[in-house]
Jmol script that loads the backbone (N, CA, C; Angstrom):
load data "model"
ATOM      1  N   UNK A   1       0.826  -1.178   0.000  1.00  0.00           N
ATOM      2  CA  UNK A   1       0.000   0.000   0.000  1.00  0.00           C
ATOM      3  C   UNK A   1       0.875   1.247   0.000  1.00  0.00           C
ATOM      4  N   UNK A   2       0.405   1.886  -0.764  1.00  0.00           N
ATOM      5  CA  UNK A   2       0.964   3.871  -1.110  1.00  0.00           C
ATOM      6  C   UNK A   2       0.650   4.514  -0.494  1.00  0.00           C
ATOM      7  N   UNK A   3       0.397   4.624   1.133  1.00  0.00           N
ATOM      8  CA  UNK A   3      -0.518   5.842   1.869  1.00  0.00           C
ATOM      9  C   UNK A   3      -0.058   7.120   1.337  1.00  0.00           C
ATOM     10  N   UNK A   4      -0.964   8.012   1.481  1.00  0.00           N
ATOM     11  CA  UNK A   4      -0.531   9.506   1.357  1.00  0.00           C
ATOM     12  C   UNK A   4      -1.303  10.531   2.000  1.00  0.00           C
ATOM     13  N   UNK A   5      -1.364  12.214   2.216  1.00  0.00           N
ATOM     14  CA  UNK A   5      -1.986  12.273   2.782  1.00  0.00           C
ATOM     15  C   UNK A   5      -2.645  14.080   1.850  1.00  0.00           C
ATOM     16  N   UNK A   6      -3.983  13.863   1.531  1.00  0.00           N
ATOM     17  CA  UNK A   6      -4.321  15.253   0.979  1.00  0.00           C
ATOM     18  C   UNK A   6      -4.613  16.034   2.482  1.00  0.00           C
ATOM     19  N   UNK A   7      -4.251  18.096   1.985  1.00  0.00           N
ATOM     20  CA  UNK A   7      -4.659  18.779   2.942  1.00  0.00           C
ATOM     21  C   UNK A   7      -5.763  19.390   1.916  1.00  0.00           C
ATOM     22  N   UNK A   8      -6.939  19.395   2.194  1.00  0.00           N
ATOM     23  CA  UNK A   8      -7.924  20.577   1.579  1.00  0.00           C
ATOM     24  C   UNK A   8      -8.779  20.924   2.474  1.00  0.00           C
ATOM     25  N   UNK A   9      -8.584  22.109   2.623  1.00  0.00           N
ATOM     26  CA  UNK A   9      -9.597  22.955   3.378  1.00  0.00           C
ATOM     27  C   UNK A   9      -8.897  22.932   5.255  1.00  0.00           C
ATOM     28  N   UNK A  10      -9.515  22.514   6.160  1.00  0.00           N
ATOM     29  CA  UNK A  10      -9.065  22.275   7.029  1.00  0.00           C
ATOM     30  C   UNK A  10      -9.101  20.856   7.687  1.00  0.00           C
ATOM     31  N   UNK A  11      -9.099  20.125   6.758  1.00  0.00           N
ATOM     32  CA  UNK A  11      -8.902  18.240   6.764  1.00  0.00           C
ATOM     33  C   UNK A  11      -7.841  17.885   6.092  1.00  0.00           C
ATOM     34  N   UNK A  12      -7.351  16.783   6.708  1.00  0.00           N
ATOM     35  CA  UNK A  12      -6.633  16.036   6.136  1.00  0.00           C
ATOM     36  C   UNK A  12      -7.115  14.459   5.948  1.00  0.00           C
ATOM     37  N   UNK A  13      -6.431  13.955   4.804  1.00  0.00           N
ATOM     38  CA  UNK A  13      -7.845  12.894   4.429  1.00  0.00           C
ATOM     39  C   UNK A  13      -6.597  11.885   3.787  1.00  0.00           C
ATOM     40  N   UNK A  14      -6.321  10.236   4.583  1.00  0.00           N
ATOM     41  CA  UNK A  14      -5.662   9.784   3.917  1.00  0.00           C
ATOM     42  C   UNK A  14      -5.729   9.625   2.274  1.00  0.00           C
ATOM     43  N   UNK A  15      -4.866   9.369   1.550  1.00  0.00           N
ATOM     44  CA  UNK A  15      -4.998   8.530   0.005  1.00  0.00           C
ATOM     45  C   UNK A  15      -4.587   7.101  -0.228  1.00  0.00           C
ATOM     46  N   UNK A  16      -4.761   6.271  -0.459  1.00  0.00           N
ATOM     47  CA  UNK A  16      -4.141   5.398  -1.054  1.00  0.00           C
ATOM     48  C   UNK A  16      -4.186   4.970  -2.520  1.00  0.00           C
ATOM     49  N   UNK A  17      -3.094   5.150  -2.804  1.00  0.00           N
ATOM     50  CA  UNK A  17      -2.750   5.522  -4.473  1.00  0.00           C
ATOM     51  C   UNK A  17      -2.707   4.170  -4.396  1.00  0.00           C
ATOM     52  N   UNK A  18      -3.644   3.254  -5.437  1.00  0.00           N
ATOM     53  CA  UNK A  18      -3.761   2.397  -5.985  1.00  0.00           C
ATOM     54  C   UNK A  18      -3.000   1.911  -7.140  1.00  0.00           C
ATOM     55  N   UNK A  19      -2.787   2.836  -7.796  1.00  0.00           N
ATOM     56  CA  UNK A  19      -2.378   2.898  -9.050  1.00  0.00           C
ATOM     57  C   UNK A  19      -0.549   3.093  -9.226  1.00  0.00           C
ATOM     58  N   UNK A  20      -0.676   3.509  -7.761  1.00  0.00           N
ATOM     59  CA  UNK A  20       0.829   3.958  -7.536  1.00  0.00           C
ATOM     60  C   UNK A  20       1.967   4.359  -9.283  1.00  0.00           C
ATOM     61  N   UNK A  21       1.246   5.374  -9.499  1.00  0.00           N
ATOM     62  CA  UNK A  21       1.668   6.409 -10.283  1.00  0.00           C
ATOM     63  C   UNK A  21       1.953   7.879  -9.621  1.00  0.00           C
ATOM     64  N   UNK A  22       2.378   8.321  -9.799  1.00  0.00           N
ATOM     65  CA  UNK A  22       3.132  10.056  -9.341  1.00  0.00           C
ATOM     66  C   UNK A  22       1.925  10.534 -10.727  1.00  0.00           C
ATOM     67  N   UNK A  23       1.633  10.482 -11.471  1.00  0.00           N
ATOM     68  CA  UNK A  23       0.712  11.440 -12.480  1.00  0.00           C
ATOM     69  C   UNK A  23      -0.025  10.771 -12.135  1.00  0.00           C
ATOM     70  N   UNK A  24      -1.284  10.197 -11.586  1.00  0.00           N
ATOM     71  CA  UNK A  24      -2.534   9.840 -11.316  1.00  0.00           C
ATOM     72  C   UNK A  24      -2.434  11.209  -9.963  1.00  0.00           C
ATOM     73  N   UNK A  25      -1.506  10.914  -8.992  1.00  0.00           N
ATOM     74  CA  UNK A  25      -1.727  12.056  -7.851  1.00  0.00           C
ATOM     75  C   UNK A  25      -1.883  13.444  -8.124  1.00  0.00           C
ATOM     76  N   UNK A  26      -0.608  13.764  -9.399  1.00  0.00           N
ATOM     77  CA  UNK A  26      -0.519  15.189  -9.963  1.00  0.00           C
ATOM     78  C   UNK A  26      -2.365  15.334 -10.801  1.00  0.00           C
ATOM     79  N   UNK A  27      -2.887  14.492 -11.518  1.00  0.00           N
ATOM     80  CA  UNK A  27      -4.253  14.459 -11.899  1.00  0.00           C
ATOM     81  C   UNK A  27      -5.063  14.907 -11.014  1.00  0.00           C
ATOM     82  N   UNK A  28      -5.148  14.133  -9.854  1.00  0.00           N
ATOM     83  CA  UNK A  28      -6.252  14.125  -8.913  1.00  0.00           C
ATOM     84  C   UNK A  28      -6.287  15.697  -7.939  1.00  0.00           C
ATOM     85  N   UNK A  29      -5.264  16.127  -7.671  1.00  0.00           N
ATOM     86  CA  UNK A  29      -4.668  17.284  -7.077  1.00  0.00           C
ATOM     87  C   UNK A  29      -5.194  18.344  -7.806  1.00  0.00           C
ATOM     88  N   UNK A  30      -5.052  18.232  -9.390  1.00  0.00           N
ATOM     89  CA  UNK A  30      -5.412  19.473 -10.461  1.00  0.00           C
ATOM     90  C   UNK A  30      -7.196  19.471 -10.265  1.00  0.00           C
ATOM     91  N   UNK A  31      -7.319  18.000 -10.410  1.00  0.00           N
ATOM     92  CA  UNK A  31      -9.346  18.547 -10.169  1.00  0.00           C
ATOM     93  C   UNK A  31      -9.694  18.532  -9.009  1.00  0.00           C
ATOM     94  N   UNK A  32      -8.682  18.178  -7.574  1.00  0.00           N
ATOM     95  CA  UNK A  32      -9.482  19.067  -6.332  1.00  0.00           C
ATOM     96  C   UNK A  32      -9.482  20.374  -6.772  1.00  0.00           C
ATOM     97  N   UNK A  33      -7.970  21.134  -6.818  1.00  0.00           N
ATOM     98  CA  UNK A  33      -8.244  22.530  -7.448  1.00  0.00           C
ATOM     99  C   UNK A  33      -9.036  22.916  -8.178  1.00  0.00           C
ATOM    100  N   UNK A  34      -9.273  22.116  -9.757  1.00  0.00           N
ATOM    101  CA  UNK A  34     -10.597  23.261 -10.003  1.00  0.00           C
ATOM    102  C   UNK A  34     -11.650  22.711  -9.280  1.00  0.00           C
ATOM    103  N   UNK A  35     -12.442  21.926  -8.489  1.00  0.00           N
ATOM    104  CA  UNK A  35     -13.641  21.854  -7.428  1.00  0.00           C
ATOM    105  C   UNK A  35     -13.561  22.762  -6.381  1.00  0.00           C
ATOM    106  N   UNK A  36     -12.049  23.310  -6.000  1.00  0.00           N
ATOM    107  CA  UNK A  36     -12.506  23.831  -4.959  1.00  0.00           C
ATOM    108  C   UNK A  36     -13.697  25.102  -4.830  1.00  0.00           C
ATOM    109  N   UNK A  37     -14.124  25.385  -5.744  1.00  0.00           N
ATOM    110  CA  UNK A  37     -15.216  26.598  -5.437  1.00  0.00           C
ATOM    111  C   UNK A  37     -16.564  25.978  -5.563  1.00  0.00           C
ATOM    112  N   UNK A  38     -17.068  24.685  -6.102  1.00  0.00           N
ATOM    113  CA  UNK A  38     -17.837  23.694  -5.857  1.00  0.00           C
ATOM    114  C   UNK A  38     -18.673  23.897  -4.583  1.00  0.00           C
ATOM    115  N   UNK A  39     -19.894  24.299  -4.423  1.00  0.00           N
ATOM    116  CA  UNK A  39     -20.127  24.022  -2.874  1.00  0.00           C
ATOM    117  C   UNK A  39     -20.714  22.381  -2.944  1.00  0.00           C
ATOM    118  N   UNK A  40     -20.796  21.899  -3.893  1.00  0.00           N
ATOM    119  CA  UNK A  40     -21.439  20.269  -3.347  1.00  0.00           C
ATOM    120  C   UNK A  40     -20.352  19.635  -3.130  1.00  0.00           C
ATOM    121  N   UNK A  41     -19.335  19.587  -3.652  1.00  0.00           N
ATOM    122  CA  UNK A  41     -17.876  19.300  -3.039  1.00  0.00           C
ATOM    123  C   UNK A  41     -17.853  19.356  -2.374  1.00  0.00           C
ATOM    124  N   UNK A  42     -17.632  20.682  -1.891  1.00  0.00           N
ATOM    125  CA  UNK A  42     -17.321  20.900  -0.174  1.00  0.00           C
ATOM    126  C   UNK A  42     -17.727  20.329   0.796  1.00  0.00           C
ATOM    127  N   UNK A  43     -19.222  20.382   0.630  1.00  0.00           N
ATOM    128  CA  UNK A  43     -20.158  19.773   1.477  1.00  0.00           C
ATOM    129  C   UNK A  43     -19.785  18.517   1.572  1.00  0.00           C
ATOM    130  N   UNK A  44     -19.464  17.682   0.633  1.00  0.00           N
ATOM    131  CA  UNK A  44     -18.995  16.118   0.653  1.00  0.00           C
ATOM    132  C   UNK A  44     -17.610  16.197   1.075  1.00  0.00           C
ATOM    133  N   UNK A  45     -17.136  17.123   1.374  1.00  0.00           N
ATOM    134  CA  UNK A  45     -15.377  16.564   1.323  1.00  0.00           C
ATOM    135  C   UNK A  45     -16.001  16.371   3.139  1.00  0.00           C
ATOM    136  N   UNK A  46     -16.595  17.047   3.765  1.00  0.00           N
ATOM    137  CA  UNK A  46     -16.823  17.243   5.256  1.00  0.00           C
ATOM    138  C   UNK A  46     -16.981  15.945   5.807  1.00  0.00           C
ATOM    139  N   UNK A  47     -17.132  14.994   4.991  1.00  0.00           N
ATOM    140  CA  UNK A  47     -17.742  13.324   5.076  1.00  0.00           C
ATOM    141  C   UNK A  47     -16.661  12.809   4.868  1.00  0.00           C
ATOM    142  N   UNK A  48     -15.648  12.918   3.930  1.00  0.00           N
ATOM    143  CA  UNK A  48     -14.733  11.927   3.331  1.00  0.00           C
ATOM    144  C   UNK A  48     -13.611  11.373   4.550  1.00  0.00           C
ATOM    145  N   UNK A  49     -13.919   9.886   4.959  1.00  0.00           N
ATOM    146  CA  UNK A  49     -12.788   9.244   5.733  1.00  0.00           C
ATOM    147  C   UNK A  49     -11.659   8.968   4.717  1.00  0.00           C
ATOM    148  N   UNK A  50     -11.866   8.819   3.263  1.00  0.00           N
ATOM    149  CA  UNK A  50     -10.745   7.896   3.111  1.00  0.00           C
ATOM    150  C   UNK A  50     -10.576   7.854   1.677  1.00  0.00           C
ATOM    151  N   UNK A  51      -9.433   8.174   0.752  1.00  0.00           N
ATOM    152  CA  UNK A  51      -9.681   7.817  -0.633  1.00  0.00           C
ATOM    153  C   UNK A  51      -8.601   7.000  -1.450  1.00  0.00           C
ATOM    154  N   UNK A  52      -9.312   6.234  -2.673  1.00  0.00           N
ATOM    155  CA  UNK A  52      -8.800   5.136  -3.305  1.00  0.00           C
ATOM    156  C   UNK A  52      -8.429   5.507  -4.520  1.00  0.00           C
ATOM    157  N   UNK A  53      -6.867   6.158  -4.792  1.00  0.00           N
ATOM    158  CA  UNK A  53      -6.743   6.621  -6.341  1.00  0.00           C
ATOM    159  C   UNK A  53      -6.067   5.601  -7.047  1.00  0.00           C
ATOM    160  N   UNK A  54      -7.210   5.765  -8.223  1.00  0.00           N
ATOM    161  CA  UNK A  54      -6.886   4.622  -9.205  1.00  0.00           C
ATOM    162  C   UNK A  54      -5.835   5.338 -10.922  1.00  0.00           C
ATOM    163  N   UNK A  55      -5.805   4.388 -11.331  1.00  0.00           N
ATOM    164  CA  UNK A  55      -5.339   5.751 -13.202  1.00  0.00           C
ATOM    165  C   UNK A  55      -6.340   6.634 -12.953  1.00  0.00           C
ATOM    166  N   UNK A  56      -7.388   6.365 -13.337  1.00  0.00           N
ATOM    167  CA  UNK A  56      -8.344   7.184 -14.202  1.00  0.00           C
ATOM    168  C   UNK A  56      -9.250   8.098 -12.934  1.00  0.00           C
ATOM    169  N   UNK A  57      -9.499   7.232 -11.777  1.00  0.00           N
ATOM    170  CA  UNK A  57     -10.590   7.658 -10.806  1.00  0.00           C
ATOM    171  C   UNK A  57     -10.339   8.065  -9.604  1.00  0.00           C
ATOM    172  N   UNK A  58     -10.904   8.967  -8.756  1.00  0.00           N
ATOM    173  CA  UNK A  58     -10.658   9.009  -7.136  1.00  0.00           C
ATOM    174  C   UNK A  58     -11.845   8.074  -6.664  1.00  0.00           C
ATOM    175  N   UNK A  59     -11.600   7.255  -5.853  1.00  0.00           N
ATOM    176  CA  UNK A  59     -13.048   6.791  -4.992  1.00  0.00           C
ATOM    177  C   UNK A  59     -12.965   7.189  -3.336  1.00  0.00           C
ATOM    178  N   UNK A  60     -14.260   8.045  -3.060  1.00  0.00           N
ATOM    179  CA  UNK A  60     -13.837   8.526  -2.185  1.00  0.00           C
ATOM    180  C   UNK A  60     -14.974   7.643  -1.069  1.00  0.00           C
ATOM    181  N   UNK A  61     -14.529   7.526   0.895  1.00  0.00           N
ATOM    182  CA  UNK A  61     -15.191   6.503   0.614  1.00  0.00           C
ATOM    183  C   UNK A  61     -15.533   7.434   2.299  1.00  0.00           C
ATOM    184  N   UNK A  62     -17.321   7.969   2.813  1.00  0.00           N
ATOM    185  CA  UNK A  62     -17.498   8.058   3.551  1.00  0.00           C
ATOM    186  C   UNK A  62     -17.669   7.328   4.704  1.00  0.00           C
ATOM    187  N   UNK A  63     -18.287   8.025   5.879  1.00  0.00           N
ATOM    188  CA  UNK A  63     -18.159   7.925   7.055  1.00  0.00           C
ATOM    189  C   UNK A  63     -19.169   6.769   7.484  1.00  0.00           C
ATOM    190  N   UNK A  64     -20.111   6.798   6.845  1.00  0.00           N
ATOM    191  CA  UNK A  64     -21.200   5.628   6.816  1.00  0.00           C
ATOM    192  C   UNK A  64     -21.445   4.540   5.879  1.00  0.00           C
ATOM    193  N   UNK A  65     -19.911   5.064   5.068  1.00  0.00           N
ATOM    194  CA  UNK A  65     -19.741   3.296   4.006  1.00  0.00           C
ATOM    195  C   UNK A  65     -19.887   3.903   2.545  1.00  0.00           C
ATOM    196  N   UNK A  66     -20.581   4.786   2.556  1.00  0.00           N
ATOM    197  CA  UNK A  66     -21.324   4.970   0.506  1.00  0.00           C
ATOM    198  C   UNK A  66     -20.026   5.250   0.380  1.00  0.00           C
ATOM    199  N   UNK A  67     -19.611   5.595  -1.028  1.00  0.00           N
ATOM    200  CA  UNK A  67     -18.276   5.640  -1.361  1.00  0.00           C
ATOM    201  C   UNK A  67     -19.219   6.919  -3.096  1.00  0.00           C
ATOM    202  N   UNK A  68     -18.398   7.511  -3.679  1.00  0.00           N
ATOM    203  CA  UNK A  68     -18.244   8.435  -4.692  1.00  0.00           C
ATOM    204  C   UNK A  68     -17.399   8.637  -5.598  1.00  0.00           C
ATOM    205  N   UNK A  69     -17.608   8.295  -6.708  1.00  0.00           N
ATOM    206  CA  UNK A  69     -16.619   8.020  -7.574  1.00  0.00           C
ATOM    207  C   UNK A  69     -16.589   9.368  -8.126  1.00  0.00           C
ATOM    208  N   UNK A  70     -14.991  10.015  -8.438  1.00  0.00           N
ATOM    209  CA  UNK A  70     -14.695  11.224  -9.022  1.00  0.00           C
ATOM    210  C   UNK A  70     -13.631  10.858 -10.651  1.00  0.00           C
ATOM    211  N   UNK A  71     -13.856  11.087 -11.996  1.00  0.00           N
ATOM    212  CA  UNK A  71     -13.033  11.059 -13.046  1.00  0.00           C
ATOM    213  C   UNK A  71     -12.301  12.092 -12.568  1.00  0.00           C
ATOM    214  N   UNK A  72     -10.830  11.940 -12.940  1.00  0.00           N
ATOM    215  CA  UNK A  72      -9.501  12.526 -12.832  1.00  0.00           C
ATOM    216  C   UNK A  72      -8.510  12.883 -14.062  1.00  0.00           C
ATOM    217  N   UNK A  73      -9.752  11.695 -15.182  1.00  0.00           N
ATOM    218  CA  UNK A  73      -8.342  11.178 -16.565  1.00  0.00           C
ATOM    219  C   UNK A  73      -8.449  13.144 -17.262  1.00  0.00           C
TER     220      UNK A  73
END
end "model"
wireframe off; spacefill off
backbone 0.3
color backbone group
């Protein structure tokens, strides 16, 4: 396992890079940035325990189990 760790906003939220690529992370990093002005984002990042980066996808996986798939490619 690749742990890692995103800061957005005032959370920190493990990663585990699945894909264990360095450009899947640089991907995923560029579309938190453009979401960050998103308020349904936001609102969901407030939930997020935990996320699963794949090539193409973030899966992000809340506090009560549902999980949210984000494209990254």
């Amino acid at each position: 396992m690749n742990l890692d760790v995103i800061l957005f906003g005032k959370r920190a939220v493990p990663i585990d890079n699945r894909a264990r690529m360095a450009e899947s992370r640089k991907k995923f990093d560029d579309r938190v940035r453009e979401m960050a002005d998103d308020l349904e984002f936001r609102r969901q990042w407030k939930k997020v325990s935990k996320i699963e980066l794949w090539s193409s996808a973030a899966i992000f996986q809340f506090d009560d189990g549902s999980k949210w798939y984000l494209n990254i490619s």
